[in-house]
C-alpha positions as CSV (number, residue, x, y, z in Angstrom):
1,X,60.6,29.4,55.2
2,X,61.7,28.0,51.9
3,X,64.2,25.6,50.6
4,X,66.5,26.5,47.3
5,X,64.6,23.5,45.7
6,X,61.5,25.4,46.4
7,X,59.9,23.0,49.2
8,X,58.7,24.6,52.5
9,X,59.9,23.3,55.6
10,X,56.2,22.2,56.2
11,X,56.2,20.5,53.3
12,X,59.0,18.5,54.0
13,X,57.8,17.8,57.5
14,X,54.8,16.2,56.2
15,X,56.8,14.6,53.7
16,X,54.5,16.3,50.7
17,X,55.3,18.0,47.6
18,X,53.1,19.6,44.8
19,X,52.4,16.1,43.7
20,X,51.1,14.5,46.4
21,X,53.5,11.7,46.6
22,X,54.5,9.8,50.2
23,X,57.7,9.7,51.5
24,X,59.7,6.8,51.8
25,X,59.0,6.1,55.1
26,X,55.5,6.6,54.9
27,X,56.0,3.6,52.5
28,X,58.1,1.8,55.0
29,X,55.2,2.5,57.6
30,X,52.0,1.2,55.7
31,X,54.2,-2.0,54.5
32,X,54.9,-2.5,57.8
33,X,51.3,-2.0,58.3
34,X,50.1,-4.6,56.4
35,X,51.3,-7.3,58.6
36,X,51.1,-5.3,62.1
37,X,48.5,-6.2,64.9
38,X,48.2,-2.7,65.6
39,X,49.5,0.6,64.3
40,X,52.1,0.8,67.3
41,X,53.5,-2.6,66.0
42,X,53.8,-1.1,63.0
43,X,55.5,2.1,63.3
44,X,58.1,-0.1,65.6
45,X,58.6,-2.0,62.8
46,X,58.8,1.0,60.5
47,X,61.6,2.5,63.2
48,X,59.1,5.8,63.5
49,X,57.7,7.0,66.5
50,X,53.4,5.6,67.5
51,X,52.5,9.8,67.5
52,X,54.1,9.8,63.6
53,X,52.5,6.8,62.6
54,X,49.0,8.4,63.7
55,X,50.1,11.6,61.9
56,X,50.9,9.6,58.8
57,X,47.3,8.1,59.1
58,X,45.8,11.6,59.2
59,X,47.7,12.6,55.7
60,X,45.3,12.1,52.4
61,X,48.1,10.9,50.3
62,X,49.3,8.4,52.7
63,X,45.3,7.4,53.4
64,X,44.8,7.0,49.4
65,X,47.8,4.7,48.9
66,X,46.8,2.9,52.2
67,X,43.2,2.5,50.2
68,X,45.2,1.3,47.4
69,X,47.1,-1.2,49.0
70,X,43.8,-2.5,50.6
71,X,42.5,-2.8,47.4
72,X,45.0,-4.8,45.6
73,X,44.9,-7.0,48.6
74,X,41.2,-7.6,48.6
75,X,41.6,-8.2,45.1
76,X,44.3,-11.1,45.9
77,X,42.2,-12.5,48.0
78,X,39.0,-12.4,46.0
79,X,40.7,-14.1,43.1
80,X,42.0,-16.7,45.2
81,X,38.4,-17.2,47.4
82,X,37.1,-17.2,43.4
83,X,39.4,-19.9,42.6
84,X,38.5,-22.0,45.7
85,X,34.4,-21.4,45.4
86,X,34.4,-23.4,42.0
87,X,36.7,-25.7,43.7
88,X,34.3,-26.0,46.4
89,X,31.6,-25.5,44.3
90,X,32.9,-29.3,42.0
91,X,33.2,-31.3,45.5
92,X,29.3,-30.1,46.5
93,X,28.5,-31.1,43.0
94,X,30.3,-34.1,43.2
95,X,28.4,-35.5,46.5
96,X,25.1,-34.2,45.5
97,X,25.2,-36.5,42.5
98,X,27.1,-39.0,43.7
99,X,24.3,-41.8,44.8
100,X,26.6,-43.9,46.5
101,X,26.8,-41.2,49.0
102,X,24.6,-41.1,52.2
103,X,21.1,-39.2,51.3
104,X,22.3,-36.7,54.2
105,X,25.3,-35.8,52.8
106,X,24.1,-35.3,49.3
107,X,21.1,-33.1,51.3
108,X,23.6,-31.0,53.0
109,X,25.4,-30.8,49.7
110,X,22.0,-29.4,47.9
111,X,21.5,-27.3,50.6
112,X,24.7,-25.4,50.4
113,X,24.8,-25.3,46.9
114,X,21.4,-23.8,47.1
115,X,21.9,-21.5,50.1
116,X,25.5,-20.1,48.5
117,X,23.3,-19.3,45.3
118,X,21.0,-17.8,47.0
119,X,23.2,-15.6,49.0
120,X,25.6,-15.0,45.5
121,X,22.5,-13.8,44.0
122,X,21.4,-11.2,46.7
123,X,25.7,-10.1,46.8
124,X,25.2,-9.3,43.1
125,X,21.9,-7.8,43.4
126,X,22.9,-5.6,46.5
127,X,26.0,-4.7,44.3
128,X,23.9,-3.8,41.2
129,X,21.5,-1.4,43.5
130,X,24.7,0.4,45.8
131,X,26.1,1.0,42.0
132,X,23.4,2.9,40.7
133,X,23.2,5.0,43.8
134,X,26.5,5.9,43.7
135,X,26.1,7.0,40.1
136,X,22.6,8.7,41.1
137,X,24.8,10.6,43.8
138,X,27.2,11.7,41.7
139,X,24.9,12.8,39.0
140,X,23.9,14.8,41.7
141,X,27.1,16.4,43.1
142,X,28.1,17.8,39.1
143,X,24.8,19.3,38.4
């Protein structure tokens, strides 16, 4: 069955168009989300049904923007944690060369500056590696 403006009944059901956009309370839902303990929480919170929240969860473009808004938070967050290693990173600094400081705190202080580098180091290598396969793969997938 169609609409005059052209939009099946399906279509509105699922709250999906020809472009792919999510509905309004699909946005209400995944804010709501964001801050929920669980996805019934949420969908309370969103003033939808648990069953619909599920059935948002099972739509791609609701998934994608849900992906998105995980994204932009872990990029928050990274900055921030970014912000606080260098902070971190001074006081460690700090104590290791500070020789009024006890020998076993400016030992502990070497030893996490040396095990975080360490550990940094095998993050960025890891990264480096997953990066190329993931090009390799989709070298792969378009020949």
């Amino acid at each position: 069955m169609s609409t005059s403006a052209g939009v099946s009944a399906g279509e509105r059901w699922h709250g999906m168009g020809e472009n792919d956009t999510i509905t309004t309370k699909q946005r209400r839902f995944l804010a709501a989300l964001a801050g929920a303990r669980s996805v019934r929480d949420a969908a309370e919170a969103a003033g939808i049904g648990e069953t619909t929240a599920w059935r948002y969860l099972r739509d791609e473009a609701v998934r994608a923007e849900l992906a998105g808004q995980q994204s932009a938070m872990l990029q928050v967050a990274t900055r921030g944690l970014a912000e606080d290693l260098a902070q971190a990173r001074a006081v460690l600094m700090a104590v290791m060369g500070n020789e009024k400081a006890s020998p076993s705190a400016r030992v502990n202080a070497a030893r996490a500056v040396l095990e975080h580098g360490l550990r940094y180091a095998e993050l960025v290598s890891l990264d480096e590696r997953i990066t190329a396969l993931e090009r390799m793969a989709g070298d792969e997938r378009t020949n």
